[in-house]
ChimeraX commands (.cxc) that place a marker at each C-alpha (Angstrom):
marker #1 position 66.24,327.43,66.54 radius 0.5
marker #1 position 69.56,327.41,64.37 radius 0.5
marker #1 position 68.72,327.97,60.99 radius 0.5
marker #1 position 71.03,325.17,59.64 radius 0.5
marker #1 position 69.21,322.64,62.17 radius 0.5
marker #1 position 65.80,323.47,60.88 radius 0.5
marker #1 position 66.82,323.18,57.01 radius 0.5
marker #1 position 67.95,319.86,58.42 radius 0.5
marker #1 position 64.65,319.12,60.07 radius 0.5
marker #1 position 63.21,319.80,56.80 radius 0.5
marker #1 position 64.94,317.65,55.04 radius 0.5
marker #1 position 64.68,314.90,56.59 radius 0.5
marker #1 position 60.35,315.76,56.93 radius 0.5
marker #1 position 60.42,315.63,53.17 radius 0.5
marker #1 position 62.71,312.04,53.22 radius 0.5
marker #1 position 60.36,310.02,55.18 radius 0.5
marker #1 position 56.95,312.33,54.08 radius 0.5
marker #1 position 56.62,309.64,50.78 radius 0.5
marker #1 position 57.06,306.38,53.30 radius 0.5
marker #1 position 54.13,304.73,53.58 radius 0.5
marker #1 position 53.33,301.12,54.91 radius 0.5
marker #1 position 52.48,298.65,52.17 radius 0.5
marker #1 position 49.04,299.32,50.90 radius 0.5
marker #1 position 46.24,297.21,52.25 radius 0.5
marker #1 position 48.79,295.50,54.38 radius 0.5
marker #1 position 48.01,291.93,55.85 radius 0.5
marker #1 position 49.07,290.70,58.82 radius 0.5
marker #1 position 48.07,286.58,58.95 radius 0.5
marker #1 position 49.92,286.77,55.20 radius 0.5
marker #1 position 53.35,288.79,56.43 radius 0.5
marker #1 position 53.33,285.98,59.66 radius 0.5
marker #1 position 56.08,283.24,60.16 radius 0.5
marker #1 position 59.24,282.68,59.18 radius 0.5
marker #1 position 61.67,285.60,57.81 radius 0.5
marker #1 position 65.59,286.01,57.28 radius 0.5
marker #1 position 67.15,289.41,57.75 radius 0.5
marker #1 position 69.30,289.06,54.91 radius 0.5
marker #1 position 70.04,292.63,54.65 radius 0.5
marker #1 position 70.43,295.76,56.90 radius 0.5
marker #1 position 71.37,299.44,55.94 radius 0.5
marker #1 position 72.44,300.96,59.42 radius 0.5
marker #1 position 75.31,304.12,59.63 radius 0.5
marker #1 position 76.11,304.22,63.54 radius 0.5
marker #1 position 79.32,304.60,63.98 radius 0.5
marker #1 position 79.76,301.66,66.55 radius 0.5
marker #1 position 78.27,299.35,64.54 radius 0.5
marker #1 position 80.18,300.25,61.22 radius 0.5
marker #1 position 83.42,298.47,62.66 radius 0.5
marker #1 position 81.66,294.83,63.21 radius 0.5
marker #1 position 79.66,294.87,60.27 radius 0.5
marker #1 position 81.76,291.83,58.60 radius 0.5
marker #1 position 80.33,289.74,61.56 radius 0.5
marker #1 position 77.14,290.17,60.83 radius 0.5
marker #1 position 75.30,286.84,59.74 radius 0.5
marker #1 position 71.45,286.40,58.20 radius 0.5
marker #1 position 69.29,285.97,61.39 radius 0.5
marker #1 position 66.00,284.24,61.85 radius 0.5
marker #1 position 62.91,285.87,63.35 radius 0.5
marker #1 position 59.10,284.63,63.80 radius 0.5
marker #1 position 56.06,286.76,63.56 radius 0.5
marker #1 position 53.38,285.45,65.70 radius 0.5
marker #1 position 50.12,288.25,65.20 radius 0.5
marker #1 position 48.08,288.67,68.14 radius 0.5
marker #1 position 43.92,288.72,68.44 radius 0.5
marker #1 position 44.34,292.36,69.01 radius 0.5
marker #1 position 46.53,292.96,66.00 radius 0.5
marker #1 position 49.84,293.64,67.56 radius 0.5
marker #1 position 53.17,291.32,66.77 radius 0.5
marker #1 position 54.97,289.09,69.27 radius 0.5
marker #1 position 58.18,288.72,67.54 radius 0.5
marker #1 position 60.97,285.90,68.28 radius 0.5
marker #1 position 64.63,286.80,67.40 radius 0.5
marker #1 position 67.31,284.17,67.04 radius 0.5
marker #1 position 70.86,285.22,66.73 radius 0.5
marker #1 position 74.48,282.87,67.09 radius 0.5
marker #1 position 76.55,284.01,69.44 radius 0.5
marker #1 position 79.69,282.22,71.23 radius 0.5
marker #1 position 77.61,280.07,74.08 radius 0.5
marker #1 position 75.14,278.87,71.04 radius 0.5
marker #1 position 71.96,279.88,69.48 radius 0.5
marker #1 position 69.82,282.42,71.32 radius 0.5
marker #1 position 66.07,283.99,71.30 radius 0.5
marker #1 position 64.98,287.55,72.42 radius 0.5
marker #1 position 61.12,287.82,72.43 radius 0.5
marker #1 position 60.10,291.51,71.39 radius 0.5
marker #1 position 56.33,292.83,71.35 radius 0.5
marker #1 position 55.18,295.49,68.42 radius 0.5
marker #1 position 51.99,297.44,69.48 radius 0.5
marker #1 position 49.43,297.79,66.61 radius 0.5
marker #1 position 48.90,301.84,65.74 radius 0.5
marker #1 position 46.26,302.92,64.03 radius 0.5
marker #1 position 48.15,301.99,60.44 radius 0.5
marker #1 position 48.38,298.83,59.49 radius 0.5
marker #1 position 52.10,297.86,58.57 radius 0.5
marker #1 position 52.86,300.41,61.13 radius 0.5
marker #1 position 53.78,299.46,64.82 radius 0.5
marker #1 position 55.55,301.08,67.89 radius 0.5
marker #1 position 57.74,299.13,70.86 radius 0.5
marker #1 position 59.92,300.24,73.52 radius 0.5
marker #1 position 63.44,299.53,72.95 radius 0.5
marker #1 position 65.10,298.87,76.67 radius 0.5
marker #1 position 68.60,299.23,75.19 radius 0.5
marker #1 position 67.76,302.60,74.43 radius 0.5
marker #1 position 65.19,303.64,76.65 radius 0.5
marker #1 position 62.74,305.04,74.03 radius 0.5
marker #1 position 59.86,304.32,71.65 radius 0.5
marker #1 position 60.34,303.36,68.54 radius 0.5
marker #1 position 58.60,302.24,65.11 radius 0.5
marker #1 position 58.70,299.87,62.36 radius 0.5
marker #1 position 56.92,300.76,59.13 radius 0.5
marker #1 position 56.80,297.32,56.67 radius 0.5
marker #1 position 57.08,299.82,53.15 radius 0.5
marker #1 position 56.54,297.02,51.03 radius 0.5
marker #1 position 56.28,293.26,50.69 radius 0.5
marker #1 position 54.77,290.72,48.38 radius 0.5
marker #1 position 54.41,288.13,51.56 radius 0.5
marker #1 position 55.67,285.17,49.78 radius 0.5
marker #1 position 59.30,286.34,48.93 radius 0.5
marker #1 position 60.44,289.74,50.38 radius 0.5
marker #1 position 59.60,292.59,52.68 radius 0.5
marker #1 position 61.22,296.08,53.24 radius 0.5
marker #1 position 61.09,297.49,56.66 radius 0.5
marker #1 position 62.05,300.59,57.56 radius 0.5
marker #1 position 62.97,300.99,61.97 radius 0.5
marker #1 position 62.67,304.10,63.79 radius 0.5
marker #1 position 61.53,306.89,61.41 radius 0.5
marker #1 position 62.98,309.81,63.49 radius 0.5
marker #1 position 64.60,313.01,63.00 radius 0.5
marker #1 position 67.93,311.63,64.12 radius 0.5
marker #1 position 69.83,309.45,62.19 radius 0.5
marker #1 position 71.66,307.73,65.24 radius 0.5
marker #1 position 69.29,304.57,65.17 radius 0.5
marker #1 position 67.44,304.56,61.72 radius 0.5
marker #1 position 67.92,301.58,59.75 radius 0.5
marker #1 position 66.09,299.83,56.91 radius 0.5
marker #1 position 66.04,295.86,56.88 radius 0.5
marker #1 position 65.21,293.77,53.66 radius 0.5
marker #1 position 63.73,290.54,54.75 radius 0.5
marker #1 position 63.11,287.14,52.95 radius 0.5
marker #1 position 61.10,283.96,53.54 radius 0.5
marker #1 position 64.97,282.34,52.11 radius 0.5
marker #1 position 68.01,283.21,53.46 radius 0.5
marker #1 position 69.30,284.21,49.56 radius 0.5
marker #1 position 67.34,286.74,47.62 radius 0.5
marker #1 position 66.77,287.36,43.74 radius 0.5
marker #1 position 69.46,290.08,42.41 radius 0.5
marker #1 position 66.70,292.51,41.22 radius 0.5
marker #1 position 65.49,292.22,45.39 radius 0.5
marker #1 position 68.66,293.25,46.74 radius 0.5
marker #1 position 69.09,296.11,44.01 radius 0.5
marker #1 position 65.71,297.35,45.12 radius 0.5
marker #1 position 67.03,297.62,48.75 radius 0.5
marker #1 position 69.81,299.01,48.17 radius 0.5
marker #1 position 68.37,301.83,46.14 radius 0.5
marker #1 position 65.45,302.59,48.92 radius 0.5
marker #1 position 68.41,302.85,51.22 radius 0.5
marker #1 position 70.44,305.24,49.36 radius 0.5
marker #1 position 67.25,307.23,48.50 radius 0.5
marker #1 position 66.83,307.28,52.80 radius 0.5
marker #1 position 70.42,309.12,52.62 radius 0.5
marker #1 position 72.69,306.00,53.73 radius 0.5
marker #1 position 75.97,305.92,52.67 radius 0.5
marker #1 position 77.09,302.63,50.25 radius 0.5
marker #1 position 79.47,301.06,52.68 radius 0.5
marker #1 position 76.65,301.04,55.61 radius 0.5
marker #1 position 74.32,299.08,53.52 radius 0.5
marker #1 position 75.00,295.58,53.97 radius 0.5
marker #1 position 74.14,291.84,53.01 radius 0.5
marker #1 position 75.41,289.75,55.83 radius 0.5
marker #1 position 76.59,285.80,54.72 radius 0.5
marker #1 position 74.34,282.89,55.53 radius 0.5
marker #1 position 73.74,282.42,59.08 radius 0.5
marker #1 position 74.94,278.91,60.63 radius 0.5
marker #1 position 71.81,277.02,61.44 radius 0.5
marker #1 position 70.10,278.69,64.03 radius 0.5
marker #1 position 67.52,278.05,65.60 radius 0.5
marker #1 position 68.63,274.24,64.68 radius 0.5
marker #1 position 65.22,273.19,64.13 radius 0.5
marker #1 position 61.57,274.43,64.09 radius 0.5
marker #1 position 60.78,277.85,65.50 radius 0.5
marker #1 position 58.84,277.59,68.92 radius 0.5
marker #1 position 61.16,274.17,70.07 radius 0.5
marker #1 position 62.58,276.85,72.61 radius 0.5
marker #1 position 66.10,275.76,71.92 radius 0.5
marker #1 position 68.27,278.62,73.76 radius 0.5
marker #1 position 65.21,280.65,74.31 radius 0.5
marker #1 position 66.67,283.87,76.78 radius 0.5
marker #1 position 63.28,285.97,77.22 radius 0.5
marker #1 position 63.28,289.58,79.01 radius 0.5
marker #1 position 66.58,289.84,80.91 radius 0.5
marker #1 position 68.97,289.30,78.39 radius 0.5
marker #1 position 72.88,288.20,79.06 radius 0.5
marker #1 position 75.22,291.13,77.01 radius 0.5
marker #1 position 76.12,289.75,73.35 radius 0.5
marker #1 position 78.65,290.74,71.03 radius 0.5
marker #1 position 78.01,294.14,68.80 radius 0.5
marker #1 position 76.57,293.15,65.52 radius 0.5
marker #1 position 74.13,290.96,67.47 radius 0.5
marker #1 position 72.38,293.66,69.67 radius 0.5
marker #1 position 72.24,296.08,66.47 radius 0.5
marker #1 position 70.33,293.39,64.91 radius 0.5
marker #1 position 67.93,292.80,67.91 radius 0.5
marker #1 position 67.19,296.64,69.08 radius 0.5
marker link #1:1,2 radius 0.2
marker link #1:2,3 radius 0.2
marker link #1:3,4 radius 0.2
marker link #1:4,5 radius 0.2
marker link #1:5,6 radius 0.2
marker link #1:6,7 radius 0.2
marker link #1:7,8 radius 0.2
marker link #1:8,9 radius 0.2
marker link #1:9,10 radius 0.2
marker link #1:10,11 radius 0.2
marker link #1:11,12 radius 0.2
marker link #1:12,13 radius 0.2
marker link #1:13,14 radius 0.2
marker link #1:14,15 radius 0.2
marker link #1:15,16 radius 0.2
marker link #1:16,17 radius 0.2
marker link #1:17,18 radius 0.2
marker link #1:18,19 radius 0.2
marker link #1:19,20 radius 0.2
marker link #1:20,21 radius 0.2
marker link #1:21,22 radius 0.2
marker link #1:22,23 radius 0.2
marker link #1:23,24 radius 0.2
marker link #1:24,25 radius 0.2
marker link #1:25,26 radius 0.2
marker link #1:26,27 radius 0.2
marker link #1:27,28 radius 0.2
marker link #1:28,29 radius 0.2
marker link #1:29,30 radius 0.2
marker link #1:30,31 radius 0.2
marker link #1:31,32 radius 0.2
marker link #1:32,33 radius 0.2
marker link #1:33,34 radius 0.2
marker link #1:34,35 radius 0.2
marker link #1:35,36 radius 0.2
marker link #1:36,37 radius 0.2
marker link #1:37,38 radius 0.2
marker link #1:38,39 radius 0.2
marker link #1:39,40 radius 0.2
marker link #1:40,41 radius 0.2
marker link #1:41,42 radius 0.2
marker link #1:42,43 radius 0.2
marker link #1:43,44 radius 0.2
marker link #1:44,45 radius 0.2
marker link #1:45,46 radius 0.2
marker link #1:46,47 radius 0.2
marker link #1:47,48 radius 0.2
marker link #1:48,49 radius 0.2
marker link #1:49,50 radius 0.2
marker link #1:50,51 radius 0.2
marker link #1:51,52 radius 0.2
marker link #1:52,53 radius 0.2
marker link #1:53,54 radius 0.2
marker link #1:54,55 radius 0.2
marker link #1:55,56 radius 0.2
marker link #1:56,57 radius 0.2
marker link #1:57,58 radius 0.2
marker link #1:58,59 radius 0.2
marker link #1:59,60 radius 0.2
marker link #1:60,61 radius 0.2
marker link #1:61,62 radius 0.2
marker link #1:62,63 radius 0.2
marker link #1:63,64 radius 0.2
marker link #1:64,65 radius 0.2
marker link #1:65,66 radius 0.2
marker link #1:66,67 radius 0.2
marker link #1:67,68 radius 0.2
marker link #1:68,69 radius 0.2
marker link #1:69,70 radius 0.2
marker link #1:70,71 radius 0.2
marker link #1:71,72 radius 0.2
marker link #1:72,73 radius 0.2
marker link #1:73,74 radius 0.2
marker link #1:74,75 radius 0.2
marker link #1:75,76 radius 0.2
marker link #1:76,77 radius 0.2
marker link #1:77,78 radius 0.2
marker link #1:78,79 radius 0.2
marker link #1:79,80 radius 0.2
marker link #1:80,81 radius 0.2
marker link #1:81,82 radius 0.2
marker link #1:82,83 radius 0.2
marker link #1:83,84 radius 0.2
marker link #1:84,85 radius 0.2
marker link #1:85,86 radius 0.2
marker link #1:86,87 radius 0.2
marker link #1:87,88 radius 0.2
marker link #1:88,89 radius 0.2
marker link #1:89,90 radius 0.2
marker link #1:90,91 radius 0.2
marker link #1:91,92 radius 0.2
marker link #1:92,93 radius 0.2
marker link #1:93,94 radius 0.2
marker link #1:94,95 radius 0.2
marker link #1:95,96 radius 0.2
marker link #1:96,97 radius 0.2
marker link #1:97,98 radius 0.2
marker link #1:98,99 radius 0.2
marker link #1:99,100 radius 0.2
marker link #1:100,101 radius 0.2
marker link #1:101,102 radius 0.2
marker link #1:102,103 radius 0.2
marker link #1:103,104 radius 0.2
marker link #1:104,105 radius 0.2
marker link #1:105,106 radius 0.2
marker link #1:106,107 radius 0.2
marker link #1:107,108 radius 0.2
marker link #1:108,109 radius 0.2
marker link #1:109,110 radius 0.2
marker link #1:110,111 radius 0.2
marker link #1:111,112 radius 0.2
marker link #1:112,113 radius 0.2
marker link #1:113,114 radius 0.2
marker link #1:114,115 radius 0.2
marker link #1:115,116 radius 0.2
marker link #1:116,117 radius 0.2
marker link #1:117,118 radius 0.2
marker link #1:118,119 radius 0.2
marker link #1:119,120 radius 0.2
marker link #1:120,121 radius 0.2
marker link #1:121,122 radius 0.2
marker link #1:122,123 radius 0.2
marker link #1:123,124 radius 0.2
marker link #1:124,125 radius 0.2
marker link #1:125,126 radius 0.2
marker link #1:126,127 radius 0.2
marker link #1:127,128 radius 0.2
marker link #1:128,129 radius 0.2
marker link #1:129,130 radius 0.2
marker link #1:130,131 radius 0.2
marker link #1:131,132 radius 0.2
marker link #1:132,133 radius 0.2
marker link #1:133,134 radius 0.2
marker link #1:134,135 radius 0.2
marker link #1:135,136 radius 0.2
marker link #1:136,137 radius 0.2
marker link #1:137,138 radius 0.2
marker link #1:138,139 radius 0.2
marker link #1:139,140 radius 0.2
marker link #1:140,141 radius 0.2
marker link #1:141,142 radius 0.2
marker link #1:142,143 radius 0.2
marker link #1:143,144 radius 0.2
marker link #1:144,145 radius 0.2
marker link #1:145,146 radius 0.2
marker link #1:146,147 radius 0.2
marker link #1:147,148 radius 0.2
marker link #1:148,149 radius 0.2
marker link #1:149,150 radius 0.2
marker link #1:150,151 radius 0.2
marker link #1:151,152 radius 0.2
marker link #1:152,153 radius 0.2
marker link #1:153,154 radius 0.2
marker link #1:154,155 radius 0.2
marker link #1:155,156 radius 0.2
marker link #1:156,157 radius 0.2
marker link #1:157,158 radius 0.2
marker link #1:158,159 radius 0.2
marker link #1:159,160 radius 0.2
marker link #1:160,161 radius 0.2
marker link #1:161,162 radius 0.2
marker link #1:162,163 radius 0.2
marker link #1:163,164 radius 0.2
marker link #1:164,165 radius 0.2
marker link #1:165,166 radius 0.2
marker link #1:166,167 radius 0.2
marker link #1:167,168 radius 0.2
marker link #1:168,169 radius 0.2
marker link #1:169,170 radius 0.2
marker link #1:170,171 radius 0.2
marker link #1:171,172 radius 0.2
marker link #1:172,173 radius 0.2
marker link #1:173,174 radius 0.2
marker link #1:174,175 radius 0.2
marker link #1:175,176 radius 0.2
marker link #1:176,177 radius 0.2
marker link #1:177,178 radius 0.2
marker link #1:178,179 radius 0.2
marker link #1:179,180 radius 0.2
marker link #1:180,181 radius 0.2
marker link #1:181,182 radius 0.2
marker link #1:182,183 radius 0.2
marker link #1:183,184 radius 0.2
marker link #1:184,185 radius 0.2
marker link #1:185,186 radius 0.2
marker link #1:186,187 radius 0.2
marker link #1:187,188 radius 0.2
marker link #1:188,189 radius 0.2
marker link #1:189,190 radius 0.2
marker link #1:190,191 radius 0.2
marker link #1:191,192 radius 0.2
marker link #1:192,193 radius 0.2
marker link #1:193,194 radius 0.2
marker link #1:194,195 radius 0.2
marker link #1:195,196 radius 0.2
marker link #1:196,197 radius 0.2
marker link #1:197,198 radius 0.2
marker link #1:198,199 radius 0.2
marker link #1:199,200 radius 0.2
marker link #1:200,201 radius 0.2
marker link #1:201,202 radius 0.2
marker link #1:202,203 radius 0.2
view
């Protein structure tokens, strides 16, 4: 192996060695409604539409064996839309896997820390490469206390992200337009192509 790519490797072991899911993580309390109101991602094809991204609603429905259905909704030109997506429980609670068709692979969400009634940190895809990696500060509202965002933004430039990839999107239009589970533009599995910022947001 190169010697450059295993100091690398290194590296980034000792990053995510000290992420852990939140301790004595609860499920039935981290369910329903949550806001992506911010998202620290460095791809380089997403950098360029990062000024359309908008706060996006999602649903977390637990299942009896302790895995996640979760419901996406994102605005895009036809309307409001839904993508269902299914976390598999692992043997760490706060930690799940799913399979990501977009990219063809397995991947993992880690919820680092939350206090279930205001704000939750979630870190996606804890791998070696940095292509996909992204950490995501949700809220119960779509506008967060100062000190909340600060925190983010500091886990994410402790993960090695640079300032202008961490971002706080504006306040999505209202979508979904009512209740979650109304299945107003519901698309589930096959899904139509949407714009950029949208698919980052939903894979």
């Amino acid at each position: 192996m190169n010697i450059s790519v295993f100091v690398l490797m290194v590296c980034l072991i000792r990053v995510h060695a000290d992420v852990q899911p939140q301790r004595d993580f609860n499920l039935q309390r981290f369910a329903g409604r949550w806001y992506r109101v911010g998202l620290a991602y460095d791809s380089p094809s997403f950098l360029p539409h990062k000024e359309k991204l908008r706060v996006t609603a999602g649903l977390i429905a637990p299942q009896p064996n302790g895995s996640v259905n979760l419901t996406m909704w994102a605005m895009r030109p036809s309307g409001c839309v839904s993508a269902l997506y299914q976390y598999e429980r692992t043997n760490t609670p706060g930690h799940y896997n799913y399979f990501s068709t977009r990219h063809n692979r397995t991947k993992d969400i880690t919820v680092v820390e939350t206090n279930y009634t205001e704000y939750a940190l979630v870190l996606k895809n804890k791998r070696f490469d940095r292509e996909y990696t992204q950490v995501a500060l949700y809220g119960r509202t779509q506008k967060l206390r100062h000190e909340i965002i600060q925190k983010f933004r500091t886990f994410s430039t402790a993960r090695g992200f640079p300032r202008d990839s961490i971002i706080t999107p504006h306040v999505s239009e209202n979508c979904p337009p009512s209740s979650p589970g109304n299945g107003h533009g519901r698309q589930h599995g096959s899904r139509p192509a949407r714009t950029a910022a949208a698919l980052i947001f939903l894979e």
